[in-house]
N, C-alpha and C positions, 0 to 999 in steps of 0.2 A: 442206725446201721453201725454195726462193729468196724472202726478201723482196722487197717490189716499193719498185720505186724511185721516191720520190713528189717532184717539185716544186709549186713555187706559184711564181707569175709574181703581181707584186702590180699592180696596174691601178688605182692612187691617181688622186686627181685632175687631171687635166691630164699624164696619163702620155702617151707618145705612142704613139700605137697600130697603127703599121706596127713597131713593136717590139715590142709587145706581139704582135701577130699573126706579127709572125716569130719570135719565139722557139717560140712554138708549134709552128709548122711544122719547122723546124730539129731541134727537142728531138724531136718524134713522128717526124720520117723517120729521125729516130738510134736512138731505143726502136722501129721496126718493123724495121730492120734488124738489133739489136742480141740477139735471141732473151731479151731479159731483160724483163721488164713493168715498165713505165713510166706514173704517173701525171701528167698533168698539170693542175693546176688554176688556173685565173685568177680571183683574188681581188678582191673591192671593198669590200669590209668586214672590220674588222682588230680588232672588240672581240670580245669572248668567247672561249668556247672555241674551239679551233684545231686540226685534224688533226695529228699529224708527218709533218713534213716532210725530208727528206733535205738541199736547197737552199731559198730562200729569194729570188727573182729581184726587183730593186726595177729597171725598164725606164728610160731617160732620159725626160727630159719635152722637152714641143713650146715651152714657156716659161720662165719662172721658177718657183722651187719655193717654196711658203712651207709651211713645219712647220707654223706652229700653225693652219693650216686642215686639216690632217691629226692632230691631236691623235693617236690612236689610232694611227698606225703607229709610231712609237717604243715605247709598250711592248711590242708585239706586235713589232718585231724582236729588243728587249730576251729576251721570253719565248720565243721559237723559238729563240737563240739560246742562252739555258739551257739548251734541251729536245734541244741537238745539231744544228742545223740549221746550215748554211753559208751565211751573210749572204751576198747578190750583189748591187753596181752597178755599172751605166752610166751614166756623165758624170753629169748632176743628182742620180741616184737616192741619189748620196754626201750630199746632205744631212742622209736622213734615218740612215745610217749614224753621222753626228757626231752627230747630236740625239739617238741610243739611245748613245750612249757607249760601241759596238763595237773603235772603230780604238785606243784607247789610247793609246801612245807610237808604235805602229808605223805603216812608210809607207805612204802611198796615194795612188788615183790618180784624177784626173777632167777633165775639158775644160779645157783651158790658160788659155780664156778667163774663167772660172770660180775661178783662184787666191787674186783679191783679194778677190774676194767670201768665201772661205767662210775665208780668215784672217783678215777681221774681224770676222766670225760666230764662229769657233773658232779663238782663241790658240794653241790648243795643237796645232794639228793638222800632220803633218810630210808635207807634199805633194812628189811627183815627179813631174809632170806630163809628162815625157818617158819617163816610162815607159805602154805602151798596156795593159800588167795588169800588178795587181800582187796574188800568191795566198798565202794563207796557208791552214792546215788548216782553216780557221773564216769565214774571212774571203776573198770573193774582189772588188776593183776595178776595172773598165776605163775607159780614158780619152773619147773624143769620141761623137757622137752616135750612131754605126753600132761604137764600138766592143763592142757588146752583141753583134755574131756573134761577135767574140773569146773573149768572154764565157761565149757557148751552149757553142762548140766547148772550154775549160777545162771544163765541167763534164761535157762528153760523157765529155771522156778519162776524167776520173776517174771517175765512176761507170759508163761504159760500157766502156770501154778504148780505149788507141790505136787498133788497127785502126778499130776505129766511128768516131775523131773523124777521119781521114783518109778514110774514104770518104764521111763527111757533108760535110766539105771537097769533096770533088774533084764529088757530085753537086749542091753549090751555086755549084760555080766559084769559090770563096772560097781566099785566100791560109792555109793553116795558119800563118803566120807564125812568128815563136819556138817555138815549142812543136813544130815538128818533129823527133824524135828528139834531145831538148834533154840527156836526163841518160840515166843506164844504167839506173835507177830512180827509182822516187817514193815516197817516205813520206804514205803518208795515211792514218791512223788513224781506226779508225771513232767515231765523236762522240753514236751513236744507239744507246748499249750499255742506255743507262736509269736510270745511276748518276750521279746528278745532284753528290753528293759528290765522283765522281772527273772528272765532268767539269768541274766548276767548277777542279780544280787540272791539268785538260790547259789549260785556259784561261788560266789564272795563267801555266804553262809557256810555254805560247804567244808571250804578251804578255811576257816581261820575257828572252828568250835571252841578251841582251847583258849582264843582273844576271848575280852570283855568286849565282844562287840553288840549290838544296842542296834535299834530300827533305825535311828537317824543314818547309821553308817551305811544300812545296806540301803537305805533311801538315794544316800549321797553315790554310791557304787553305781547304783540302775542311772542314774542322772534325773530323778526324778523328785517335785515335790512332795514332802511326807505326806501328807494327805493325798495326791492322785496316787501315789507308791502303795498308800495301804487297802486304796481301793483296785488297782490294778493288780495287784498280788494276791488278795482273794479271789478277785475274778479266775484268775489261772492257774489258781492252786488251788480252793474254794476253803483255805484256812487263811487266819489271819496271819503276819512273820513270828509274830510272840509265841505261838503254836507251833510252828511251824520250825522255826529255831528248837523248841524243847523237843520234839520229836526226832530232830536230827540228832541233837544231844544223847537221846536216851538210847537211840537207835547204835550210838559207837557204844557207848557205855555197855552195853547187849553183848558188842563184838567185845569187847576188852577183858568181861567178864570171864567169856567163855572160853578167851585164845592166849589170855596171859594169866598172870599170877598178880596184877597186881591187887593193893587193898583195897575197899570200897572208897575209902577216903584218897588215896591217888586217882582211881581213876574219875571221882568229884572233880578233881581240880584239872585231869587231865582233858574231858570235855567242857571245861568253860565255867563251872561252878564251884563258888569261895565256900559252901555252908553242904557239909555234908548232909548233918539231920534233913536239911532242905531237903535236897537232892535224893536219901533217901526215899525222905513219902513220897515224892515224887516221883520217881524210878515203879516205885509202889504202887502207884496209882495207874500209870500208864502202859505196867508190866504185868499184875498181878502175882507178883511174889517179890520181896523184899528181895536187895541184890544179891546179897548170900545165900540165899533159899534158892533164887534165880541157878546161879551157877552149880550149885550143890545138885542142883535137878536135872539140868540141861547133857552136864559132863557125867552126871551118870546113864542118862538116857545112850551118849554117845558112844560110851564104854559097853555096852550092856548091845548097842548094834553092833558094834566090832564082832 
């Protein structure tokens, strides 16, 4: 039996609520089209126990955000995000994303006009504000007020498939943008397996691509020994981590391709790998097209949907 696919759209205070109502609508014409069942729930209270959730939607707000009148949604994205959930915001909703200490070292993205403020709220935070989303297996951001249709249509694909986020596109009149026929594949790992051990070191993985980290680490991350770790980590992901690391790798290397300028050889080093030729065949191997040939492809494809 097919599990059902559950969101929560969070409706905190001073959420704005033409986004809140259009996620809605977007997400249910995509789950009635999509023959797969679809939950969705709109939340206003964030303590206690909590359903699982597949996503995790935080909506832009109509104003300024303040955290600590929200007390309670930081650990509650903290704790869904334990439990396997895929954090999501639009423009403001990234406040509460920094205040649960989701984003780590890695980029993201929110309203351009919105930079200074939340880098002198969070030092540490590495903003690309020219970018309109920015997606990781756990973590998904988009940039300005409306860019929460971006948003909706990222998590269609993934959870519902291409076909659905392109015909949810075309019956909202909405640009699929980037994300049209962007890669040959996508690595998405499921994060809702229940093994909290090994999810806590896909998370570790996640967050550090560009460390020289190594199985012992993500061994030592879950609190487990290497051998019950390599066995428990196939069990719930049904690849081994040495795979499984490459695939996340190759999976940015994909995104970096397509959204920046840098050279093959930076963005080698920039996900986690010292030997380009390596890295390469590799890329090669798990993409079918050399990374140049990749990107040369891909961004004309985009260009040519424009």
């Amino acid at each position: 039996m097919t599990q059902a696919i559950r969101f929560a759209i969070l409706d905190y205070p001073g959420a704005m609520q033409s986004a809140v109502l259009g996620l809605q609508d977007v997400l249910s014409f995509a789950g009635d089209g999509s023959g797969r069942t679809l939950q969705i729930d709109v939340l206003e209270r964030f303590s206690g126990k909590s359903d699982a959730y597949d996503a995790v939607i935080l909506p832009p707000s109509a104003g300024a955000v303040r955290v600590e009148e929200v007390p309670d949604l930081p650990p509650f994205l903290k704790a869904r995000h334990a439990s396997g959930s895929v954090v999501c915001s639009a423009c403001t909703g990234l406040n509460f994303v920094m205040a649960a200490g989701l984003a780590g070292r890695r980029k993201v993205t929110t309203h351009w006009a919105l930079e200074q403020r939340l880098r002198a709220a969070y030092p540490q935070i590495d903003l690309d504000t020219d970018r309109l989303l920015i997606e990781y297996t756990d973590l998904i951001t988009a940039g300005g007020l409306m860019a929460w249709v971006d948003l909706a249509l990222a998590l269609i694909e993934r959870f519902l498939g291409y076909g659905t986020a392109v015909a949810t596109a075309r019956h909202f009149i909405v640009d699929f943008r980037r994300r049209d026929q962007r890669r040959f594949r996508r690595f998405l790992p499921d994060l809702r397996h229940g093994d909290t051990a090994v999810l806590k070191a896909q998370h570790f993985l996640e967050g550090n691509l560009e460390e020289a980290i190594n199985i012992p680490a993500a061994a030592e991350e879950a609190g487990l020994p290497q051998r019950t770790f390599l066995r428990r980590f196939r069990a719930a992901t049904g690849i081994s981590p040495k795979t499984y690391l490459q695939e996340l790798r190759i999976e940015r290397a994909r995104d970096l391709l397509i959204e920046t300028e840098k050279s093959v050889s930076e963005i080698c080093y920039a996900v986690g790998y010292n030997d380009p030729p390596s890295f390469v065949r590799l890329f090669t191997r798990l993409s079918g097209l050399p990374p140049g040939s990749f990107r040369e492809h891909y961004r004309r494809d985009a260009h040519h949907a424009d």
